[in-house]
C-alpha positions as CSV (number, residue, x, y, z in Angstrom):
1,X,-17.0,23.5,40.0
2,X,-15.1,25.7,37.8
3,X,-11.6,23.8,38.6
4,X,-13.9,20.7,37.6
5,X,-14.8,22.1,34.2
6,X,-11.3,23.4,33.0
7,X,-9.1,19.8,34.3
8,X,-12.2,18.5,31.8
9,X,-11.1,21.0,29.3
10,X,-7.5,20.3,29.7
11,X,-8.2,16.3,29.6
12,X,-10.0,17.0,26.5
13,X,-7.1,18.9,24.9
14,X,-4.7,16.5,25.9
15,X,-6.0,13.9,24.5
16,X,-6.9,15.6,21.4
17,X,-2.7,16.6,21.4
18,X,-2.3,12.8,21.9
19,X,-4.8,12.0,18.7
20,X,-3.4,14.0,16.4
21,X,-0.1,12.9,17.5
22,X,-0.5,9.3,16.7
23,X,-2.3,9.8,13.7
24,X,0.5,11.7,12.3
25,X,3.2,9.3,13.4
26,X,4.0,6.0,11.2
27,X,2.8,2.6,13.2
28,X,5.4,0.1,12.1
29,X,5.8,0.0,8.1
30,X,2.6,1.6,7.7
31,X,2.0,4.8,6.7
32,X,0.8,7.5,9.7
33,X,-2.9,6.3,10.5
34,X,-4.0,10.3,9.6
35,X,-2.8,9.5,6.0
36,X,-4.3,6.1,5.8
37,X,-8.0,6.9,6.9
38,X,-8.0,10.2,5.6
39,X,-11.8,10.2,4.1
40,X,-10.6,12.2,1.1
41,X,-7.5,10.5,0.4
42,X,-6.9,7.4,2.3
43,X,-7.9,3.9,2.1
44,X,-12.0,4.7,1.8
45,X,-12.1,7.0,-1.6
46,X,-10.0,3.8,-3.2
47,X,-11.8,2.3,-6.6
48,X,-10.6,-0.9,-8.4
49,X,-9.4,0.0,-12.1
50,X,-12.5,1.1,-14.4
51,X,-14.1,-1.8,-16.0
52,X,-13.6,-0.1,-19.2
53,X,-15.4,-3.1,-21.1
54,X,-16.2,-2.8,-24.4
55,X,-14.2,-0.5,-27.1
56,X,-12.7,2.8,-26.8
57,X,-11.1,5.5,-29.6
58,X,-9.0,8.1,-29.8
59,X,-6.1,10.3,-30.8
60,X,-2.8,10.3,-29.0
61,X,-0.3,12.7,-29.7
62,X,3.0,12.8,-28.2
63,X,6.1,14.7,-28.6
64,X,4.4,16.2,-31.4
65,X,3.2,13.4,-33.1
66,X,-0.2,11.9,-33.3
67,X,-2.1,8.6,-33.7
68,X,-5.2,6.8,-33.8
69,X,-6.1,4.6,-31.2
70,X,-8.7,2.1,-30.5
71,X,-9.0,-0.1,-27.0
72,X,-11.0,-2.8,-26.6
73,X,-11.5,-4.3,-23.0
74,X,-13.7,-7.9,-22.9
75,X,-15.6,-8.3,-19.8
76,X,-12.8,-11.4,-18.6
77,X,-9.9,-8.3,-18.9
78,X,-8.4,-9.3,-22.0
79,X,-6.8,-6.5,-23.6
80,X,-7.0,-5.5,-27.5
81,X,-5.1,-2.5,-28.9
82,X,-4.1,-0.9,-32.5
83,X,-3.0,2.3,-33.5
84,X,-1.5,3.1,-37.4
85,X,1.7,3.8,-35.4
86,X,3.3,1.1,-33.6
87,X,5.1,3.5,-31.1
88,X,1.2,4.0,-30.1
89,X,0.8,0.6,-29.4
90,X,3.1,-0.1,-27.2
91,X,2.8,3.6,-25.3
92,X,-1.1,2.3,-24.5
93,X,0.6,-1.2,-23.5
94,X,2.4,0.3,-20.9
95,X,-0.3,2.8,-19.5
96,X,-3.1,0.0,-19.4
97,X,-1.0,-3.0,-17.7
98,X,-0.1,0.0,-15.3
99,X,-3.8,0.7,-14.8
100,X,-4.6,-3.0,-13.8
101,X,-1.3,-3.9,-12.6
102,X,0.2,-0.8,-10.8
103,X,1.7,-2.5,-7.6
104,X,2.3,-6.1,-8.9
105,X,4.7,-4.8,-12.1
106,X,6.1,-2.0,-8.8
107,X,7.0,-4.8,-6.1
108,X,8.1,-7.3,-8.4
109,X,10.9,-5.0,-10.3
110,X,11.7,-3.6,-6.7
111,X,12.2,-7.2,-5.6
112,X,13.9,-7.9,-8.2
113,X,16.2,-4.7,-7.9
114,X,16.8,-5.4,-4.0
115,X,14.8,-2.2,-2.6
116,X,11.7,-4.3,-1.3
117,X,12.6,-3.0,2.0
118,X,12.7,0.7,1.4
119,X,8.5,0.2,1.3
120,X,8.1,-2.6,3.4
121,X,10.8,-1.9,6.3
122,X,13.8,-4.6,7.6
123,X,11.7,-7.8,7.3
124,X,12.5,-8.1,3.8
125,X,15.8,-6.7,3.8
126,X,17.5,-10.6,3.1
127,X,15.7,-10.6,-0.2
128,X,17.4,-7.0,-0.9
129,X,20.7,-8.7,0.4
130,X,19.6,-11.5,-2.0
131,X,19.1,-10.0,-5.1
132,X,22.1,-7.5,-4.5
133,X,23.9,-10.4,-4.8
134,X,22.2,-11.4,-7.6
135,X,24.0,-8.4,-9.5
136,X,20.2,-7.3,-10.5
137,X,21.1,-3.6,-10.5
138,X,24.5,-3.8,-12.2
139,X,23.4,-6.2,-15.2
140,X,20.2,-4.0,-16.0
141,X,21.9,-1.0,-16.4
142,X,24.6,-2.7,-18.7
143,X,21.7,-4.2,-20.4
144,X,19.6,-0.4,-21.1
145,X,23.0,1.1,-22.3
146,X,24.1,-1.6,-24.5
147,X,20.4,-0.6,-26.8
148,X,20.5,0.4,-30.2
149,X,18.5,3.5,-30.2
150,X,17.5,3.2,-33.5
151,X,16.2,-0.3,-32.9
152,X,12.6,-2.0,-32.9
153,X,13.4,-3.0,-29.2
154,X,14.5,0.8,-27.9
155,X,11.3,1.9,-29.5
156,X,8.7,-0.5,-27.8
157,X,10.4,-0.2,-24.5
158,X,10.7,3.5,-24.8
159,X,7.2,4.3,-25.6
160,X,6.0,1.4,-22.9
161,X,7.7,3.2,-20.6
162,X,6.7,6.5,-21.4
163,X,3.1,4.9,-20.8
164,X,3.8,3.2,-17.6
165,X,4.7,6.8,-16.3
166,X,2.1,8.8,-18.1
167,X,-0.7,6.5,-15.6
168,X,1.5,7.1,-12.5
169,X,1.8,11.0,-13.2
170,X,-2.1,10.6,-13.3
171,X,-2.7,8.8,-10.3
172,X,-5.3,10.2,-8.1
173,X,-5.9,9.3,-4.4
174,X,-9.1,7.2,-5.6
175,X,-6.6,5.5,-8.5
176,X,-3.9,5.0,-5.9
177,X,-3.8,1.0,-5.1
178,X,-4.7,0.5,-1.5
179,X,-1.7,-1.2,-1.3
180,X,0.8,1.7,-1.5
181,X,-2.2,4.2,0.6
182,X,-1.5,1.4,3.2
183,X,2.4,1.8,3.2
184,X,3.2,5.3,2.0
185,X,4.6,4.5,-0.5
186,X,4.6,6.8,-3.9
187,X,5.9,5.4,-6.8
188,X,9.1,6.8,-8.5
189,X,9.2,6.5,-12.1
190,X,8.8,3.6,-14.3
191,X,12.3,3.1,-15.9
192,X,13.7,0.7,-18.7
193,X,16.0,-1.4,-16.2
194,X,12.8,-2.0,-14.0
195,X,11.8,-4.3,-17.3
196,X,14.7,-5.6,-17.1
197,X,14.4,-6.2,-13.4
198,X,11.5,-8.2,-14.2
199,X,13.4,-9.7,-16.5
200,X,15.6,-11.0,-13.9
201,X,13.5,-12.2,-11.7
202,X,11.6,-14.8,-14.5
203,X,14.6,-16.1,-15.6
204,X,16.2,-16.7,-11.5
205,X,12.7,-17.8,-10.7
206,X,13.2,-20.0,-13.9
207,X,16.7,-21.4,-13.6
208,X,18.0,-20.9,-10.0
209,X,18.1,-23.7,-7.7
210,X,20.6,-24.8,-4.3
211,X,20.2,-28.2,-5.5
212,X,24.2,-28.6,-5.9
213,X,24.4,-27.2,-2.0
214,X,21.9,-30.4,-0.7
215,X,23.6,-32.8,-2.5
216,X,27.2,-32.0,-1.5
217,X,25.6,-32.4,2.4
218,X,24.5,-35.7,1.1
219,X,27.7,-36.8,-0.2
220,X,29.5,-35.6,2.7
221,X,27.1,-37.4,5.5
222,X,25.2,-40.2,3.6
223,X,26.3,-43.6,2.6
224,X,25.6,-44.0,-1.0
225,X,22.6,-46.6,-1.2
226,X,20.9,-43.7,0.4
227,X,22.3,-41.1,-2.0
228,X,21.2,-43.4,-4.6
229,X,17.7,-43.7,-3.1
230,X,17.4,-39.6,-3.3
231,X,19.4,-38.6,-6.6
232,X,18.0,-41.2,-9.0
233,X,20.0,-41.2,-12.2
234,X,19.2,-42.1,-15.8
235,X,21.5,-43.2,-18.2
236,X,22.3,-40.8,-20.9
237,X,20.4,-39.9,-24.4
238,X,17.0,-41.4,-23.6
239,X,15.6,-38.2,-23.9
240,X,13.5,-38.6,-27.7
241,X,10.3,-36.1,-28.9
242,X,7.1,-37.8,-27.4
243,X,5.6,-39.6,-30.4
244,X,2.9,-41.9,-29.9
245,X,3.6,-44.7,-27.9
246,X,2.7,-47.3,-30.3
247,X,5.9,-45.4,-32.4
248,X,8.6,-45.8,-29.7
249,X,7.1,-47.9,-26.7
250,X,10.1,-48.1,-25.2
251,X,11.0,-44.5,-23.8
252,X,8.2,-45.0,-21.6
253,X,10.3,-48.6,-19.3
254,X,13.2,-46.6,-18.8
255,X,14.1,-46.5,-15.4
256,X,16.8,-44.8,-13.2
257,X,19.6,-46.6,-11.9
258,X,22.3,-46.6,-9.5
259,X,24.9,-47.5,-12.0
260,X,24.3,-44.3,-13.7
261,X,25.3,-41.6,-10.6
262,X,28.8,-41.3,-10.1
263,X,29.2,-40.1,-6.5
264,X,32.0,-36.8,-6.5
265,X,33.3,-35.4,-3.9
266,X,35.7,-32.4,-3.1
267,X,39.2,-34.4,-2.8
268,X,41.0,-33.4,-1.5
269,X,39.3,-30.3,0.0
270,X,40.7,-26.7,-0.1
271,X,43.9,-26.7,2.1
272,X,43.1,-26.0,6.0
273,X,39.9,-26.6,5.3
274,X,38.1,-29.5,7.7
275,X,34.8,-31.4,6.5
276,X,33.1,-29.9,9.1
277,X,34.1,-26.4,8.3
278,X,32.9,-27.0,4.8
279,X,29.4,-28.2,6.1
280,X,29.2,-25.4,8.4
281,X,30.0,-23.2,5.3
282,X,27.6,-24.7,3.1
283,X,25.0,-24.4,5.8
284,X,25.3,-20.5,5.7
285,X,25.0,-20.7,1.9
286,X,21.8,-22.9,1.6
287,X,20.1,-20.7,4.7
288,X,21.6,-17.1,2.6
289,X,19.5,-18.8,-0.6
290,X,16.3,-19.4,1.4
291,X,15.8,-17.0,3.4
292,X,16.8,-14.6,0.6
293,X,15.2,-16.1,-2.2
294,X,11.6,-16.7,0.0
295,X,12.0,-13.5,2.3
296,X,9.2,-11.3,0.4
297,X,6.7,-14.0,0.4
298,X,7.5,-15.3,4.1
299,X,8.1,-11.7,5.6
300,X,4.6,-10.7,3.8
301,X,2.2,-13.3,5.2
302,X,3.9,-13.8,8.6
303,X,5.3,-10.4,9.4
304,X,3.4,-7.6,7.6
305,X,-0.2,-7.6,7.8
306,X,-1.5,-10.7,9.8
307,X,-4.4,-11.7,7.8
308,X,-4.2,-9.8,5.1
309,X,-1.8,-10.5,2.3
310,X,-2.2,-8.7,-0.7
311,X,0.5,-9.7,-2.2
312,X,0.4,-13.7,-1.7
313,X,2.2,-15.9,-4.0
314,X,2.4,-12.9,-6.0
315,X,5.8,-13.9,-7.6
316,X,7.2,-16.9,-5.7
317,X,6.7,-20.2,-7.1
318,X,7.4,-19.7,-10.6
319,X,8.7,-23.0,-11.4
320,X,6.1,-25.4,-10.1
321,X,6.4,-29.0,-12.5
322,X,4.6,-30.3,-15.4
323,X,4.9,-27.7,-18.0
324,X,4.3,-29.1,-21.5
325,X,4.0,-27.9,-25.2
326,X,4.1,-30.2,-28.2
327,X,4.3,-29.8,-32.2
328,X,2.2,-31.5,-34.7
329,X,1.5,-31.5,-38.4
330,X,-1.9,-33.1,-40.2
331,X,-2.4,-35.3,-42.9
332,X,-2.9,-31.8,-45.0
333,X,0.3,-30.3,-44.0
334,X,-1.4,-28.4,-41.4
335,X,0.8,-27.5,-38.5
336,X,-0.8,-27.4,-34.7
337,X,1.2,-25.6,-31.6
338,X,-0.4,-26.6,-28.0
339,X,1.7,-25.0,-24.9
340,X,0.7,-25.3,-21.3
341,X,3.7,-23.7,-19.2
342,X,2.3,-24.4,-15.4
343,X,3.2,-21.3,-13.6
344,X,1.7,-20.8,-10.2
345,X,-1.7,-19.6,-9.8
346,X,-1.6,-16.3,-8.2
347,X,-3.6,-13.1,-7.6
348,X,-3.3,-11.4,-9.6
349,X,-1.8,-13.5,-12.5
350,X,1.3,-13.6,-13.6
351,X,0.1,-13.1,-16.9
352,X,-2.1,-10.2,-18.6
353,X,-3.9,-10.8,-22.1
354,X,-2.7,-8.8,-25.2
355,X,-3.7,-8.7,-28.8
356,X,-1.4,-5.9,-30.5
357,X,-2.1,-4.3,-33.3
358,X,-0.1,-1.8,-35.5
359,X,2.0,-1.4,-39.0
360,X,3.7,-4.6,-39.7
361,X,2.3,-6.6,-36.1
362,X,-1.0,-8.5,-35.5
363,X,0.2,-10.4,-32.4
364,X,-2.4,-12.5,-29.8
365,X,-0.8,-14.1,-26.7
366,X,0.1,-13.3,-22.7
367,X,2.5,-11.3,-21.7
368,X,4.5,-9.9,-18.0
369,X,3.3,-7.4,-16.3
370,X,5.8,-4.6,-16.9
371,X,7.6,-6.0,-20.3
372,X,6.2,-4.5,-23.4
373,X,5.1,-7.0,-26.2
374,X,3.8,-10.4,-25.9
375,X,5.5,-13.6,-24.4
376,X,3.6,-16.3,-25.5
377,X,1.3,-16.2,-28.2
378,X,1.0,-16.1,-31.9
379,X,0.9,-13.8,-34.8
380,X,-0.6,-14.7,-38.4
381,X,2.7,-16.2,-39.7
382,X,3.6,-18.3,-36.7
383,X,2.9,-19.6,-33.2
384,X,5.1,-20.3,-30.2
385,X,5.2,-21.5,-27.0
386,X,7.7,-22.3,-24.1
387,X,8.1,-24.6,-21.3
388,X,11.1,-25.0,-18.4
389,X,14.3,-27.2,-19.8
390,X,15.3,-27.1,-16.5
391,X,19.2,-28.1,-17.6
392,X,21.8,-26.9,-14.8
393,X,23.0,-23.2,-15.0
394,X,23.7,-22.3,-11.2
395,X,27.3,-23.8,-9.8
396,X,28.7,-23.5,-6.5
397,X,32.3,-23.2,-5.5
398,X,34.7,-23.4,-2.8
399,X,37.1,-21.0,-2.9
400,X,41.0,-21.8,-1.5
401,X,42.4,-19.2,0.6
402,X,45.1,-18.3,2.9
403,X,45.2,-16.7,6.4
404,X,49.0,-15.6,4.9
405,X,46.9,-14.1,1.9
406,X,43.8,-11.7,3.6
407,X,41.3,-10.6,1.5
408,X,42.5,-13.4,-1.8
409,X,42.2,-16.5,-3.6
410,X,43.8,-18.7,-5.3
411,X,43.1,-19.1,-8.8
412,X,44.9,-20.4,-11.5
413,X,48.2,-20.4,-10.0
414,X,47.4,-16.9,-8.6
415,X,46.6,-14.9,-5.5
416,X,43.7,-12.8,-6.9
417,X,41.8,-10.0,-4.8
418,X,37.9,-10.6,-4.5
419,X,36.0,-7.7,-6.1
420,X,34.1,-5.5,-3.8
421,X,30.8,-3.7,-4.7
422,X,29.5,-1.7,-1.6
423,X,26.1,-1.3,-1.6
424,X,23.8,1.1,0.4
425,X,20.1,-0.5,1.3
426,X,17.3,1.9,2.1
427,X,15.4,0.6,4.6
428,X,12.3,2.1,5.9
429,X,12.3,3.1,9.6
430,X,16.2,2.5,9.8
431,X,18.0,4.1,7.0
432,X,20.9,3.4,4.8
433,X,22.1,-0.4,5.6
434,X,25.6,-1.2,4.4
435,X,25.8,-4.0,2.5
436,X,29.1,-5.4,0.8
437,X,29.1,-8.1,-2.2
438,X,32.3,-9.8,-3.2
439,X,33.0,-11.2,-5.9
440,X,35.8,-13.9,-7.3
441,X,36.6,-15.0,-10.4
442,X,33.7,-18.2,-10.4
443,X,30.9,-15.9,-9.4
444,X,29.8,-13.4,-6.0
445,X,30.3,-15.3,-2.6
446,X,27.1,-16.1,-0.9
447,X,28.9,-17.6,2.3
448,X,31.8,-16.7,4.3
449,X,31.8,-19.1,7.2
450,X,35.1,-19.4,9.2
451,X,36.9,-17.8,6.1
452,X,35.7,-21.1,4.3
453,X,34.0,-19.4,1.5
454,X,31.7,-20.4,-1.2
455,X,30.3,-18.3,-4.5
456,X,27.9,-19.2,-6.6
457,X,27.8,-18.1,-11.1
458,X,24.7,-17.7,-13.0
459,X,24.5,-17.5,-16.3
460,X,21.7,-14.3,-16.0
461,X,24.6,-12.6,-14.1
462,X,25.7,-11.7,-17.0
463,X,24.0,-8.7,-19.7
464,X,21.5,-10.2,-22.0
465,X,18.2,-9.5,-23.7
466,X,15.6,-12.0,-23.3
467,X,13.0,-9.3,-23.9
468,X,13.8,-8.9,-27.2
469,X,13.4,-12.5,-28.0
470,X,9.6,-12.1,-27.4
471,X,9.3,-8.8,-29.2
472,X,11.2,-9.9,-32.3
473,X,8.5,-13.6,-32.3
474,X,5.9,-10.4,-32.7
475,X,6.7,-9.5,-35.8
476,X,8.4,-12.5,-37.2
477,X,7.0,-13.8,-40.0
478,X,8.4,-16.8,-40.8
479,X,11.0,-20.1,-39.7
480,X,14.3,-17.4,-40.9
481,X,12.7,-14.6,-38.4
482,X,11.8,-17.0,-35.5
483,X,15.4,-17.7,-34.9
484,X,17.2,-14.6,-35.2
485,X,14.8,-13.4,-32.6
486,X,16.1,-16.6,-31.1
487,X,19.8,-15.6,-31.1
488,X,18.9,-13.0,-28.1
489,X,17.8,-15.9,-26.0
490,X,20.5,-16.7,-23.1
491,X,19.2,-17.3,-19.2
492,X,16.3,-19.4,-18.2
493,X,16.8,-21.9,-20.9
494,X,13.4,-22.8,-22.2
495,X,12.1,-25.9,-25.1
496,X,10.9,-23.6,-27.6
497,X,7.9,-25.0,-29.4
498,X,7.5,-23.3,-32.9
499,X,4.9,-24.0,-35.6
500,X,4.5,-21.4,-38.5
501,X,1.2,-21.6,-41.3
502,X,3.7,-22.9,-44.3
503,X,3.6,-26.7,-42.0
504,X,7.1,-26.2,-40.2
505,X,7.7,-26.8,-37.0
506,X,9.8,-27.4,-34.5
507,X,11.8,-27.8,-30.7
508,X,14.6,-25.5,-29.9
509,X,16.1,-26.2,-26.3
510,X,17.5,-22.8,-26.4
511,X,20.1,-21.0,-23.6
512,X,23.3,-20.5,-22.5
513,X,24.9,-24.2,-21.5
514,X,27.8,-23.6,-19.1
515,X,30.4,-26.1,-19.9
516,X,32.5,-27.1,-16.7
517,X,36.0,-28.4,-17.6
518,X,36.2,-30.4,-15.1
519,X,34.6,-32.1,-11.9
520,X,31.1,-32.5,-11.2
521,X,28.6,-29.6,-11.2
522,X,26.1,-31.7,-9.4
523,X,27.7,-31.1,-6.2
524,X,29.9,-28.0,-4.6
525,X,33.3,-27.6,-7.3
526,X,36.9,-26.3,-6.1
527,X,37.5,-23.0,-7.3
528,X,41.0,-23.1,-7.8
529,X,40.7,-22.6,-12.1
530,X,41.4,-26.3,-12.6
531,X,38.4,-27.8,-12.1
532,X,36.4,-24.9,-13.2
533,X,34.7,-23.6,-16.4
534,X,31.8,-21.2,-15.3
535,X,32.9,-18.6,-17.2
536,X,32.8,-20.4,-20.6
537,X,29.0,-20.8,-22.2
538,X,27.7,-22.3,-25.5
539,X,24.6,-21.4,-27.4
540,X,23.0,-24.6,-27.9
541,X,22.2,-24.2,-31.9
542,X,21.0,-28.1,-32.4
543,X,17.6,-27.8,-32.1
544,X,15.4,-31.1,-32.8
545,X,13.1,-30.5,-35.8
């Protein structure tokens, strides 16, 4: 009886051992199930963001400074600020979008910066691989140091930032997002190049495509009534403003046409290099692009939590067709601005409601989560929208090497060593990854198949500021003002619709246009520096008033 009662007893505290054991050890990419349930601090004290509907006021002071503040919150989340300091404004920017959008504005500049996988585990480490490639972390470095300190644009991201972090150093267990109780994951602080990250990851999602990769297979393996049948082109300059069609009836017959698409193809190819061997290499390219460039969304919905996606199409699908804005002025003189850019539904949105209000900016619109100011919108001198232009700005090359010249190309009558950047990938449950990225004089290689390499340039790999496009449109106040703040507009090329309350208004296709000296950028170019020119851009400063 006895023996009976203490093998019970030892059962008991065995299997208590064994409880306490697995709830204190991580279950895949989750957080330790001790941590996750933990009625105090896990998943059940979780609260949405308050309401907060209606308006709020205050003084902040900061740094030794003070200012008045009043919120306003309407009941469908749109957000209204204004402080007699603008620094104020934009510090309350930053703390509220982190309030509703804590984990979006986190996961997407993490995406963006290739450490998705340091929270989410291996699954996702080809989109780190990606967007390593993508020279994300490099460029927004160059980009935060290259700020005037003194500037309207160090200000705003300066004090957003300070925001952003003042809501994470207050997080609470019952403020913590489920999302990041689920995974473990505590966020690190908010920095200026994970704006810039964000940044990134519009203008990619707005101007990246493999399309030149597809249609080099086609040209490679298809006869050309079929090419023909996929590529469609048009002949040139029938592009016109839409007027009414009683105006111009004529843009709407055009039609494409064979006659128009010039089938190019690599001739003669690289030396040593077979067809098939540049197939096979172009085949590793396209499947680097998508599985890198899809990996958070696919890993997320098939891999992570089956059923539950938190996260779905929180970023991907950016660039879905049949944005439109258009320009008009009334028989008074009155000007009218309409835009509709189609981004992709998601939960949450993309986009987060702003009216700012402080000395010298009244400013209404949509903006990022995670970049201070407002994106689209309008302000009382003038109004602006954008939609896609969609022109190319992503080439593809074939490099020429040698087996007698390891490790080099040849470019421009030289033997030139490709660039190496090693990189080290957290990734949770496995550690530091090693990751190299090469790089040649036409862009970072992508695919190395059989030593037939290719690369691929992009105009955003490159230091710019497209944030402070949007902040300068805040405060512009007139046609003079609009493009200046126009001048800091490079990647993601957009058709800028303007109107302004004197009657002006205007289109500006507005970006960095690669010019290609030679060869076709439709398809796969040689990379030998004679057939090459992705290292030469033009501001396109014609805009069609």
């Amino acid at each position: 009886m006895a023996v009976s009662v203490y093998v019970r007893l030892g059962l008991a505290l065995v299997g208590l051992v064994l409880l306490v054991v697995l709830l204190s050890i991580p279950i895949s990419i989750m957080a330790p199930l001790g941590q996750v349930l933990n009625p105090g601090t896990g998943v059940w004290s979780s609260v949405p963001p308050p309401s907060g509907v209606g308006c709020h006021s205050g003084v902040l002071t900061l740094n030794g400074s003070s200012a008045a503040v009043i919120v306003c919150v309407t009941p469908d989340g749109f957000i209204r600020i204004a402080s007699n300091e603008t620094w104020a404004v934009f510090y309350e920017e930053g703390y509220l979008t982190a309030e509703y959008r804590l984990a979006q504005m986190y996961f997407m500049a993490m995406m963006s910066m290739g450490n998705l996988s340091s929270i989410v585990g291996p699954s996702v480490l080809p989109s780190d691989e990606f967007f390593r490639t993508l020279l994300t972390p490099q460029v927004t470095v160059e980009i935060a140091n290259s700020l005037n300190r003194s500037s309207f644009i160090y200000e705003a991201l300066y004090y957003y930032t300070l925001g952003v972090n003042a809501y994470v150093d207050s997080l609470t267990p019952r403020r913590t997002p489920i999302i990041f109780k689920v995974l473990g994951f505590k966020p690190p602080p908010w920095t200026m190049e994970d704006t810039f990250a964000i940044q990134q990851l519009l203008t990619w999602s707005l101007s990246g495509t493999a399309d030149p990769l597809a249609f080099t297979v086609a040209l490679l393996k298809m006869p050309p009534q079929v090419i023909y049948a996929f590529y469609p082109a048009y002949p040139s300059s029938i592009q016109y403003p839409v007027y009414p069609e009683e105006w111009n009836p004529g843009i709407y017959n055009t039609t494409g046409n064979m006659k128009y698409l010039n089938l190019y193809s690599l001739n003669p190819l690289p030396p040593g290099v077979t067809k098939q061997e540049l197939l096979d290499a172009i085949d590793e390219a396209i499947k680097f692009y998508v599985e890198g460039d899809t990996a958070f969304r696919d890993s997320l919905v098939s891999k992570f939590l089956p059923g539950i996606n938190p996260f779905e199409h929180l970023v991907v699908g950016l660039t879905d067709e049949g944005s439109n804005n258009w320009v008009a002025v009334s028989p008074n003189g009155q000007a009218f601005l309409a835009n509709d850019p189609h981004l992709t539904t998601t939960v949450p949105s993309i986009w987060i409601g702003f009216q700012l209000v402080g000395p010298g900016m009244n400013v209404v619109g949509v903006d990022f989560p995670g970049v201070p100011g407002v994106i689209l919108g309008h302000n009382p001198y003038i109004a602006w929208g954008a939609t896609d232009a969609e022109p190319q700005v992503v080439y593809y090359y074939v490099e020429v090497t040698s087996p007698d010249h390891p490790g080099e190309y040849y470019y421009d009558g030289s033997w030139l060593p490709f660039e190496v950047i090693h990189e080290e990938i957290y990734v949770k449950g496995v550690g530091y990854v090693p990751y190299n990225v090469y790089l040649a004089r036409n862009g970072v290689v992508i695919a190395n198949y059989s030593n037939v390499i290719i690369v691929m340039n992009w105009t955003g790999m490159y230091p710019t500021d497209e944030v402070a496009t949007f902040l300068y449109f805040d405060i512009a106040r007139n046609l003079s003002d609009f493009l200046n703040a126009l001048s800091y507009f490079k990647v993601g090329i957009q058709n800028f619709a303007y109107a302004d309350r004197y009657g002006n208004i205007g289109i500006f296709a507005w970006g960095l246009y690669p010019i290609v000296m030679g060869g076709d950028p439709r398809a796969v170019m040689l990379g030998n520096g004679h057939m090459t020119g992705s290292a030469s851009y033009r501001l396109n400063t014609s805009p069609t008033y």
